[in-house]
C-alpha positions as CSV (number, residue, x, y, z in Angstrom):
1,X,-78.4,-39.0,-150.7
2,X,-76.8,-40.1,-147.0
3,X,-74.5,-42.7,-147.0
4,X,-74.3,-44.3,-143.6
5,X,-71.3,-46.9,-142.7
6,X,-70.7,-49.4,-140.0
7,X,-68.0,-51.8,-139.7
8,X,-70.0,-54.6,-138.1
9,X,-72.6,-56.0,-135.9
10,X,-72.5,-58.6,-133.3
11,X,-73.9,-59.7,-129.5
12,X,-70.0,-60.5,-128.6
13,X,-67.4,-58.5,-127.0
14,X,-64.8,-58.9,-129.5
15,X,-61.2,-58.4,-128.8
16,X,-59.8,-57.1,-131.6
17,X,-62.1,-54.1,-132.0
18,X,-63.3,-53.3,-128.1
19,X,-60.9,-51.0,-127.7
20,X,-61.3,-49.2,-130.9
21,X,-65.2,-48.7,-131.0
22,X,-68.4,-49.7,-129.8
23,X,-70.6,-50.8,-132.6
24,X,-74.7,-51.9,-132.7
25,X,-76.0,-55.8,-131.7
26,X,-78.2,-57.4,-133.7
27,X,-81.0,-55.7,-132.0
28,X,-79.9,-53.0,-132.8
29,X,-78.8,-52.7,-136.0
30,X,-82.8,-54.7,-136.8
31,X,-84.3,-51.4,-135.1
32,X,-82.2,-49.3,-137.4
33,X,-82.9,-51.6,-140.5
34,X,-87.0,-51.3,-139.7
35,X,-86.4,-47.5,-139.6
36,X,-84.7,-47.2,-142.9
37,X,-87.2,-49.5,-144.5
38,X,-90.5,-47.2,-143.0
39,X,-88.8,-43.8,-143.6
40,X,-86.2,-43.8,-146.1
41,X,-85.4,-45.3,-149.9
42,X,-82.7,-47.4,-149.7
43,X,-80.4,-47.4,-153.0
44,X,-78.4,-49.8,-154.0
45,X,-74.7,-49.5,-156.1
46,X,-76.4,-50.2,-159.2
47,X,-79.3,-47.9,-158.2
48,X,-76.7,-44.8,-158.2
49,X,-74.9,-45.8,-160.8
50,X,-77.9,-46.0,-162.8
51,X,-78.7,-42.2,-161.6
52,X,-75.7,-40.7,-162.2
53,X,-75.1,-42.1,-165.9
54,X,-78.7,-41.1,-166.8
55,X,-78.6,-37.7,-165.0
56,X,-81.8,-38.6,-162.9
57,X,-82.5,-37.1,-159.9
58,X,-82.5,-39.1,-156.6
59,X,-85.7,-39.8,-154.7
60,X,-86.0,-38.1,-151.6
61,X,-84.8,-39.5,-147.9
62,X,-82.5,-42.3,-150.2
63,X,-80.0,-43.5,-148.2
64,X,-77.4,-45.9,-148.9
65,X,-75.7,-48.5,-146.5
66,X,-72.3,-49.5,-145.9
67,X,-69.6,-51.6,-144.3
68,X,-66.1,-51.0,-144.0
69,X,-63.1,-53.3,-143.1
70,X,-64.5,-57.0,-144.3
71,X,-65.0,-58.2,-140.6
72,X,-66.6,-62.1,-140.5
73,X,-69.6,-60.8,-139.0
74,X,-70.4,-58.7,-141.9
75,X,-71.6,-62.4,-143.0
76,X,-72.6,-63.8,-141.0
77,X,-74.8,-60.9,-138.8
78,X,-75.0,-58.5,-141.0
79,X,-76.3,-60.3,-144.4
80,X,-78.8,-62.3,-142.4
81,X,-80.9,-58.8,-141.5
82,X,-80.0,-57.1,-144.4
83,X,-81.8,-59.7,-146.5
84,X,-85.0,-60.0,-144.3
85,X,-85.5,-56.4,-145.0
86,X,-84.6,-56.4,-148.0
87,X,-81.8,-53.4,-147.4
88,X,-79.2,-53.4,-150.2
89,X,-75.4,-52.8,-149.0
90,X,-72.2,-52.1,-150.2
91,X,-69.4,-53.5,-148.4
92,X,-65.4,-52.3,-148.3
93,X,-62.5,-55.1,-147.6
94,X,-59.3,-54.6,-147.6
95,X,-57.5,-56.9,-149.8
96,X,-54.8,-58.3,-148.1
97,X,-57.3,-59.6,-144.9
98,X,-59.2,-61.5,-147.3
99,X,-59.2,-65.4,-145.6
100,X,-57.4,-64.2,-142.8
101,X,-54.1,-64.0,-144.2
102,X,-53.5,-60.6,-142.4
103,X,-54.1,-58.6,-139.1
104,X,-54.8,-54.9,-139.4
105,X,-52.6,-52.6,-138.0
106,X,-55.2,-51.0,-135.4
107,X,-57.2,-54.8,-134.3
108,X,-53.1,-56.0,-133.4
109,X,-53.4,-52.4,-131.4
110,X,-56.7,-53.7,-129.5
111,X,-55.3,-56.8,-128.8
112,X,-52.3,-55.7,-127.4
113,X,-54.4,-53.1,-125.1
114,X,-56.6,-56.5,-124.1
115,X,-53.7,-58.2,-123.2
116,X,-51.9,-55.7,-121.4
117,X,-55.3,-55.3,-119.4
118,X,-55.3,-59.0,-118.4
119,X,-51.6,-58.8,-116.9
120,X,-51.2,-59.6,-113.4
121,X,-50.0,-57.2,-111.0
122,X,-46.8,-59.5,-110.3
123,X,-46.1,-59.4,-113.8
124,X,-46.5,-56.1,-114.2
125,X,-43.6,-54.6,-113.5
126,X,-41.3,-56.7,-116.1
127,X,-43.8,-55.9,-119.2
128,X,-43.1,-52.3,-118.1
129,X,-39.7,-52.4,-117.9
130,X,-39.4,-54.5,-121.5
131,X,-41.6,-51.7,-122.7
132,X,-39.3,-48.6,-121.2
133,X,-36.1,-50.6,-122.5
134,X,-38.5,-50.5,-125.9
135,X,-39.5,-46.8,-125.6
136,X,-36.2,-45.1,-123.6
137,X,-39.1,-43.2,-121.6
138,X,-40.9,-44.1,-118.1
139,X,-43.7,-46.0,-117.7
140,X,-45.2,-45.5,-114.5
141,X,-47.9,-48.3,-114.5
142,X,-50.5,-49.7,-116.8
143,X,-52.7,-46.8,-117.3
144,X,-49.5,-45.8,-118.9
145,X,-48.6,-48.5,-121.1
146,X,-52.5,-48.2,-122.5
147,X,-51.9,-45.1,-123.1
148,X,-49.1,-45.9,-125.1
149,X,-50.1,-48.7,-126.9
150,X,-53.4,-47.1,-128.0
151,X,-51.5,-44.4,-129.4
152,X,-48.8,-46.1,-131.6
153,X,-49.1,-44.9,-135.4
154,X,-49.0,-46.8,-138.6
155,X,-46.1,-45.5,-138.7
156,X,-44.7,-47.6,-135.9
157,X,-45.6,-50.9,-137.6
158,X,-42.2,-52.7,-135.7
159,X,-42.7,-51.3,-132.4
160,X,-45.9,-52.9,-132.4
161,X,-44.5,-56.0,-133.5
162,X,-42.6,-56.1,-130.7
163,X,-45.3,-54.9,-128.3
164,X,-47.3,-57.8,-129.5
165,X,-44.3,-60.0,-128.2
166,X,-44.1,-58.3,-125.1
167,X,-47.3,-58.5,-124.1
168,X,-47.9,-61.9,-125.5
169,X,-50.2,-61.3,-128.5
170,X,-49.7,-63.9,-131.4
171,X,-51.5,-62.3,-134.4
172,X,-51.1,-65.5,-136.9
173,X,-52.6,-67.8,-134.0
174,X,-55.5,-65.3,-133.6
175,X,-55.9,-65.3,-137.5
176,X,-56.1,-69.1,-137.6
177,X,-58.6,-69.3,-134.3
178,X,-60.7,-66.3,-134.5
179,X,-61.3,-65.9,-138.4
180,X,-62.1,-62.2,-137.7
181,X,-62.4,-61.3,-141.7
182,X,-64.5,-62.6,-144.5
183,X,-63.2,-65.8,-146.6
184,X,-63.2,-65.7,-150.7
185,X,-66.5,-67.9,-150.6
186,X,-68.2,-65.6,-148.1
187,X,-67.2,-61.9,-150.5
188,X,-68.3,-64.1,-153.4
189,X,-71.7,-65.2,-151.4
190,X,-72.3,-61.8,-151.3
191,X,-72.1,-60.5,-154.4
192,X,-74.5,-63.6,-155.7
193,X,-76.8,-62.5,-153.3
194,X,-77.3,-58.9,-155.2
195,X,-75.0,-57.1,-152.5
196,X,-72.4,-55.0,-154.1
197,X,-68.2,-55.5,-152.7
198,X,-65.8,-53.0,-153.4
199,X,-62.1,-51.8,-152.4
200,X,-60.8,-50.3,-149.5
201,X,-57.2,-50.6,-149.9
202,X,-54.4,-53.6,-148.8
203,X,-54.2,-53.7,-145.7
204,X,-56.5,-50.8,-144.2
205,X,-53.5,-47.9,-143.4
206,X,-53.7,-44.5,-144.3
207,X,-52.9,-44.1,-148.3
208,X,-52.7,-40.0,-147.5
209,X,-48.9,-40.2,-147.1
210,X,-48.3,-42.1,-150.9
211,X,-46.6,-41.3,-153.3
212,X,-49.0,-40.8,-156.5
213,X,-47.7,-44.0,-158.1
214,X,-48.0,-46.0,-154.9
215,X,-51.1,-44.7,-154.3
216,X,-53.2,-45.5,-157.5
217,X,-51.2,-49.3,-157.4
218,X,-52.8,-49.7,-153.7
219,X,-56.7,-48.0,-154.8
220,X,-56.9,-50.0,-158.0
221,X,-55.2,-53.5,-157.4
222,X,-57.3,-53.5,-154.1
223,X,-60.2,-53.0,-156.4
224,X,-59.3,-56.1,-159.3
225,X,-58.8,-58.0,-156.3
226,X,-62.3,-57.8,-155.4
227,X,-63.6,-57.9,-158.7
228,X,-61.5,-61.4,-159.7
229,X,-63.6,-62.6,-156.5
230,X,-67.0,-61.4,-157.3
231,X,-67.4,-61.2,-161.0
232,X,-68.5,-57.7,-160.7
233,X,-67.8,-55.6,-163.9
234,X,-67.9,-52.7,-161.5
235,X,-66.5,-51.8,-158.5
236,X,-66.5,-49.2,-155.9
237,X,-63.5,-47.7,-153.7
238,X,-63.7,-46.1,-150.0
239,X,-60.6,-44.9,-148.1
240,X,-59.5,-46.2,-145.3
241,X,-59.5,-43.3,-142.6
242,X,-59.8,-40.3,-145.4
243,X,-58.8,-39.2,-148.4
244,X,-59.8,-35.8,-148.2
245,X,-56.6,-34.6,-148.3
246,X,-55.8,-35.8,-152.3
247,X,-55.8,-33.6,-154.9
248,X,-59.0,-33.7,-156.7
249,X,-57.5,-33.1,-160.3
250,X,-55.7,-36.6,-159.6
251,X,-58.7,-38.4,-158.3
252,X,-60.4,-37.1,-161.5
253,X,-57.5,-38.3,-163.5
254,X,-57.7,-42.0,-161.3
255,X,-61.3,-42.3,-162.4
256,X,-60.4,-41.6,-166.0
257,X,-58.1,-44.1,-166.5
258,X,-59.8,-46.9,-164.4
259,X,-63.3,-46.3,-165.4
260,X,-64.3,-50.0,-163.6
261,X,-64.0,-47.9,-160.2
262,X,-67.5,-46.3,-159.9
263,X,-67.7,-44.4,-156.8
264,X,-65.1,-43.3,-154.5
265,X,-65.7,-42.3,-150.8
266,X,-64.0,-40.2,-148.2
267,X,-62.1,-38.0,-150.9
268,X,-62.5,-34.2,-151.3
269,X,-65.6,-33.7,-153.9
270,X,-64.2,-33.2,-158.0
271,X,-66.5,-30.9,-159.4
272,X,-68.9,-31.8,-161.8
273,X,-68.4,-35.4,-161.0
274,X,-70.6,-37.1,-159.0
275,X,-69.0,-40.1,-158.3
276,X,-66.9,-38.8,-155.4
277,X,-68.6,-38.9,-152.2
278,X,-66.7,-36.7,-150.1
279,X,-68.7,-38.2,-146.0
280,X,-70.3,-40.6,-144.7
281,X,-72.2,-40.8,-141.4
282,X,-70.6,-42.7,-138.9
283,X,-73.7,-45.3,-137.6
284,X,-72.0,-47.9,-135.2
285,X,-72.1,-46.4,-132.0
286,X,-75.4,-48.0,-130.2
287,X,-77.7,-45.6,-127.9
288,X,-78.4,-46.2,-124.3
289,X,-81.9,-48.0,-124.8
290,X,-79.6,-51.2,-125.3
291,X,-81.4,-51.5,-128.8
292,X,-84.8,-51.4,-128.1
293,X,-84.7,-47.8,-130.1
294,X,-83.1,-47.0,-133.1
295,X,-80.6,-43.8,-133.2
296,X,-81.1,-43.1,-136.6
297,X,-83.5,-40.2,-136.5
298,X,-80.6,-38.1,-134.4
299,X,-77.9,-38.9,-136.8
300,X,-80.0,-38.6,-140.3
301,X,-81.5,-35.4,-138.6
302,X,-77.8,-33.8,-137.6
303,X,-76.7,-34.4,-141.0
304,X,-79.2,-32.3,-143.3
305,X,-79.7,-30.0,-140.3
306,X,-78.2,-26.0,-141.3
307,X,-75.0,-24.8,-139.5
């Protein structure tokens, strides 16, 4: 089985994810769609699920689809195409962006580098000296500070925060105006519509640096809160960024106690258990036929191609 994942589809350049990663139009994610449909078996959650509790082999070319981070377009692009074809999909929100009520750490990064783009050159010079008076280090001009500010970590959570201020970013105004995640009614829309939702943490940082504790709190409440929303008796769990570094024994451990989360992505494989999906293929970036080809064959090719 291939698992593919995209984080979303649209025809607009949107802010809070442009200087992050491209990612497919409409057209483009249909030509990939009418690929999957003519070469491949697409599986649903339930379809796996099914297979792995009855120990039945999966058909050949299956391939499953998914989204990660619970972006509105998901919704409201996404769904749309999905349910013309016919394509089942599992889709990953974190729990804490759910009706806007938060800003991920790396779309506030984005917005900041798209502000700090838009700054005239008479204004330059005071955002650099706020940010040098922020840093105690030099910054020559603004191929600098986007240097900078695209490399802040999750670690640096109040820098940002002030960055944002600097540079004139107001994250709760761009929550309330944009609506860049999906709402409760929209997650629940999907599940009545046969898709599956599962978790994918709070508020989409790195979980690798936990405690064990913290760790299983932020994997399984993120999970209940999806399930309260969609009624699902079963939910699924992908890690934000990776989890390959967890100890499998744990995860093993994680699963045995919370037997509602079915699948996990992005963790190191537990052996003899396959309901740890160690990669996915990465399917956002468009090709250079601006949609009028699909890319699919290269990546699905690369993947079960030897070393």
């Amino acid at each position: 089985m291939i698992v593919l994942f995209y984080h979303l589809v649209s025809d607009r350049e949107l802010p809070h994810i442009r200087h992050l990663y491209r990612y497919k139009t409409r057209r483009a994610f249909e030509a990939d769609l009418n690929y999957i449909t003519k070469n491949y078996h697409a599986l649903s959650h339930r379809d796996i699920i099914e297979r792995i509790t009855k120990k039945l082999p999966f058909p050949s070319n299956s391939v499953l689809l998914t989204f990660d981070d619970g972006y509105a377009e998901c919704f409201s692009v996404a769904r749309p195409l999905l349910l013309k074809y016919q394509v089942p999909a599992v889709f990953f929100v974190p729990s804490e962006v759910i009706d806007n009520k938060h800003l991920c750490y790396r779309n506030r990064v984005s917005l900041c580098i798209d502000q700090a783009k838009k700054v005239g050159q008479s204004g330059l010079p005071s955002v650099l000296r706020k940010i040098e008076t922020l840093t105690g280090s030099t910054m020559r001009d603004r191929f600098s500070l986007l240097e900078w500010i695209g490399s802040l970590s999750f670690s640096e959570e109040a820098t940002l925060d002030e960055v944002c201020r600097i540079v004139g970013v107001d994250a709760e105004e761009y929550l309330k105006k944009q609506r860049p995640y999906l709402t409760t009614a929209e997650i629940a829309r999907l599940a009545s519509d046969g898709f599956t939702v599962g978790g994918h943490g709070k508020r989409h940082t790195p979980l690798n640096f936990l405690s064990q504790d913290d760790l299983e709190e932020e994997i399984v409440s993120s999970c209940v809160r999806i399930r309260e929303i969609t009624g699902q008796e079963l939910v699924p769990f992908a890690f934000p960024f990776s989890g390959l570094e967890l100890d499998p024994a744990w995860l093993e451990k994680l699963l045995g106690k919370h037997p509602f989360i079915t699948l996990i992505f992005g963790a190191r494989p537990v052996k003899g258990n396959k309901r740890v999906i160690p990669y996915r293929l990465w399917a956002d970036t468009p090709n250079a036929t601006g949609g009028r080809k699909t890319n699919l064959p290269r990546l699905l090719e690369s993947a079960v191609s030897p070393a």
